[in-house]
C-alpha positions in Angstrom: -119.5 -61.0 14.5 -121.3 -60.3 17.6 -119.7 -57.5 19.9 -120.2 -56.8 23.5 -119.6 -52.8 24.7 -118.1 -52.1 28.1 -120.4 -48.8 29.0 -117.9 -46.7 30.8 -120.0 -44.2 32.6 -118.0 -43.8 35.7 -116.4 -41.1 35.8 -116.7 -38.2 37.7 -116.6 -35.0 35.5 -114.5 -32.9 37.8 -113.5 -31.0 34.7 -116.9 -30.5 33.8 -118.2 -29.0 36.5 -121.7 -28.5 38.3 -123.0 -30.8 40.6 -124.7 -33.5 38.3 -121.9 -36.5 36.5 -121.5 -35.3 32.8 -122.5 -38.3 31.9 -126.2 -37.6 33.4 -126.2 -34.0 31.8 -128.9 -33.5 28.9 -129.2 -32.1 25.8 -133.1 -31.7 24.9 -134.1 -33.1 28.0 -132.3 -36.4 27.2 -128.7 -37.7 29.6 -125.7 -38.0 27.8 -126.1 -41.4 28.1 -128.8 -42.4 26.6 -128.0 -40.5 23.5 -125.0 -42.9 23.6 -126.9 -46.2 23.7 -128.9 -44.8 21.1 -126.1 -44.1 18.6 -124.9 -47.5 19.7 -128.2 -49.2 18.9 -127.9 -48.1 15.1 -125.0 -50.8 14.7 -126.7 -54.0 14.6 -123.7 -56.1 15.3 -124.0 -54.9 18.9 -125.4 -57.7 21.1 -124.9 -56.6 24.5 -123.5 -53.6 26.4 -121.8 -54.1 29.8 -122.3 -50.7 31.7 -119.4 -49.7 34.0 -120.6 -47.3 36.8 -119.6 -45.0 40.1 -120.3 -47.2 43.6 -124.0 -45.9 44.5 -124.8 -45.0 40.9 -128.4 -45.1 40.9 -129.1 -42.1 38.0 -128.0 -45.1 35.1 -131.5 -47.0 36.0 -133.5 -44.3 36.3 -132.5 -43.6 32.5 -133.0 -46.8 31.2 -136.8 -46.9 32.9 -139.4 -46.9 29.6 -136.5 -47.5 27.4 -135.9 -50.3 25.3 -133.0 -51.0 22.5 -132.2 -53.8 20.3 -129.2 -54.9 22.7 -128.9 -56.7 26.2 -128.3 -54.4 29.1 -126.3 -56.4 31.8 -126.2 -55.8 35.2 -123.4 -52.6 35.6 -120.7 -53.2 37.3 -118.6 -51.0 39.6 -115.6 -48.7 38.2 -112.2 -48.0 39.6 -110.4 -44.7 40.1 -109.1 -44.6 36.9 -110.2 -45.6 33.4 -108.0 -48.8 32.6 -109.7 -50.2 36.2 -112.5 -49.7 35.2 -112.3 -51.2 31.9 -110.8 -54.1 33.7 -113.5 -54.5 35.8 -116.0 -54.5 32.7 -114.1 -57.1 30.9 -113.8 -59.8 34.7 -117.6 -59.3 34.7 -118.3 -60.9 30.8 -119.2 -64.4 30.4 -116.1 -66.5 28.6 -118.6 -66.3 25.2 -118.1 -62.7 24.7 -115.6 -63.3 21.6 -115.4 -59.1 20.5 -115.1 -56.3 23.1 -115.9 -52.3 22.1 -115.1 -49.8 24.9 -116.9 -46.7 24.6 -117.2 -43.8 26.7 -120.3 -42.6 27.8 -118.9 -38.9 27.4 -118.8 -40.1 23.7 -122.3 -39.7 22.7 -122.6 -39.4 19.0 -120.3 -41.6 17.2 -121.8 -42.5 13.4 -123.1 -45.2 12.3 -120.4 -44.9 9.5 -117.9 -45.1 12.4 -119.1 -47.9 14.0 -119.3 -50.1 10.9 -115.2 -48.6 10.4 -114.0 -49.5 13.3 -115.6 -53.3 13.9 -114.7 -53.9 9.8 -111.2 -53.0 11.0 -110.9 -55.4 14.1 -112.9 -57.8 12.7 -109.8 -58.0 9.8 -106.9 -57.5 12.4 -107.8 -58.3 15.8 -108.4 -54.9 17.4 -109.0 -51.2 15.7 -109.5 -47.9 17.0 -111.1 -45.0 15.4 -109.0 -42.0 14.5 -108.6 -38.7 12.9 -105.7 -37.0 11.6 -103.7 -34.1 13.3 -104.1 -31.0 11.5 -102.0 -28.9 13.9 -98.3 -29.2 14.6 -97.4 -31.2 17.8 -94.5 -30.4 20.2 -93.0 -32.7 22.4 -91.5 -30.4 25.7 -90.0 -31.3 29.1 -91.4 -30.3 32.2 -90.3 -26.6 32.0 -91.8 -26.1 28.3 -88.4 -26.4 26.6 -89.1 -27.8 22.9 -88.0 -31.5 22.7 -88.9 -32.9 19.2 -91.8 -31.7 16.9 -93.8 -34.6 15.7 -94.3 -35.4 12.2 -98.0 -34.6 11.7 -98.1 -36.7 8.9 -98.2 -40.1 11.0 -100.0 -38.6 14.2 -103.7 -40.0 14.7 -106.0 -38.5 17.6 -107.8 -41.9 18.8 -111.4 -42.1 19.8 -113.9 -44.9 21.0 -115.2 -47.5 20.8 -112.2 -49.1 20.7 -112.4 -53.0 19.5 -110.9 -56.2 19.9 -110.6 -59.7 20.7 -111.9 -60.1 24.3 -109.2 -62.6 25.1 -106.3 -60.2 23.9 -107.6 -57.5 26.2 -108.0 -60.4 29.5 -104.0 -60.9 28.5 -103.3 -57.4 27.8 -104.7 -56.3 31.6 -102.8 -59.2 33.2 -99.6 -58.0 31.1 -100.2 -54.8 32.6 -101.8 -55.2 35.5 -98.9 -53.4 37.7 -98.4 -50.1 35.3 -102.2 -50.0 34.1 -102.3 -46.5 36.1 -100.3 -45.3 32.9 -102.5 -46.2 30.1 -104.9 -43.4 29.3 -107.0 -45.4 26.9 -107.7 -48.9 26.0 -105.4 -49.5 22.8 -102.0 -48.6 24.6 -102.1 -51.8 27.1 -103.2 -53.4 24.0 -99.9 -52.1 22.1 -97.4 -52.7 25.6 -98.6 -56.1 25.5 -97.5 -56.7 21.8 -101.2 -57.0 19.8 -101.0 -54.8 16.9 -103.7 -52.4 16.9 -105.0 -50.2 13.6 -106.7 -47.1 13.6 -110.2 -46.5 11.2 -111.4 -43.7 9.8 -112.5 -41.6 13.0 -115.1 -38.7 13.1 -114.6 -35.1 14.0 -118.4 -35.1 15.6 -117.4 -38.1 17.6 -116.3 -35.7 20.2 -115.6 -36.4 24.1 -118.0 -34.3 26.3 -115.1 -33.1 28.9 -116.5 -29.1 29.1 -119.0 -26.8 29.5 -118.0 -25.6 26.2 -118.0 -29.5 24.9 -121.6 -29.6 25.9 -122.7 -25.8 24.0 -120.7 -27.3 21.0 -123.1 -30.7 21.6 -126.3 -29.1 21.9 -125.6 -26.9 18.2 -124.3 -30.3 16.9 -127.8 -32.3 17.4 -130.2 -29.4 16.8 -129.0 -28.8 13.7 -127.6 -32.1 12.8 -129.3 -35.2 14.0 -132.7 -35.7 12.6 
């Protein structure tokens, strides 16, 4: 099983604030993502990675200079305005080889080595897998003006992470399924699901956190100076 990862790194990090993509901030002097490709680079099943980037993004190359990993860094690719786009755009831009897609986000930066293996075991037997973790507190489903709708059973409630895996030919006929409502997916599984492809969810990681705050990246730089060695 050889896997190719769509890199998407083009986001903007409105919600993160300050004037440099989150993507591009550091943690011991090192951008988010290339602590990524690094954590990537410890799954050896990992032949490529396709980055997906902002129009103008010239930061991504300035990373990689000196750098080397055990994977093929293709030419990036532009982004779109929202994250299935982009994704879309990652997947148009792989030669028709590429049998196994992972989509990971850059703002993902630490995902194990354990979780890696998880989730590509899992697609690898199925067809496509996502990484999740259970949800520990109770969820409430409400209408617009906060007024309780349903409170979900717990019990069968994952919260999904990336990279999120499977046959590259069921996401090219999941995007042209979707093509007209892809502005409603917010992650790469759910157009996989609306177009019918069953999807199962591996053993996720609480550390496999998505950078989105200031307070995300305080919580980062505890995680890797007392964790990573």
């Amino acid at each position: 099983m050889q896997v190719t990862v769509l890199f998407l790194a083009a986001g903007s990090g409105r919600r993160f604030g300050g004037g440099i993509p989150k993507q591009y901030q550091c943690v011991n002097h090192v951008p988010l993502v290339l602590i990524a490709l690094n954590s990537l680079a410890k799954e050896s099943r990992i032949s490529a990675v396709q980055p997906v980037l902002t129009a103008g993004d010239e930061k991504f190359a300035t990373c990689l200079e000196k750098q080397s990993f055990p994977f093929d860094i293709l030419p990036p690719v532009t982004g779109g305005e929202e994250r299935a786009i982009s994704m879309a755009n990652g997947i148009a831009a792989l030669s028709g080889d590429v049998e196994w897609v992972a989509v990971q986000d850059a703002a993902r930066p630490v995902p194990s080595p354990e979780l890696l293996a998880s989730v590509l075991d899992a697609a690898g037997q199925h067809g496509a897998a996502v990484p999740g973790v259970p949800v520990h507190d109770t969820i409430k489903c409400v209408d617009q003006e906060g007024r309780v709708l349903q409170t979900l059973d717990r019990r069968v409630l994952r919260a999904v992470q990336t990279p999120q895996v499977a046959r590259r030919e069921w996401f090219v006929e999941a995007i042209e399924s979707e093509r007209d409502c892809m502005h409603l997916h917010t992650d790469d599984a759910s157009m996989l699901e609306a177009a019918g492809f069953p999807v199962f969810v591996s053993r996720g990681d609480v550390n496999n956190r998505k950078i989105t705050t200031q307070e995300d990246m305080m919580w980062l730089q505890h995680y890797m100076g007392t964790e990573i060695k």
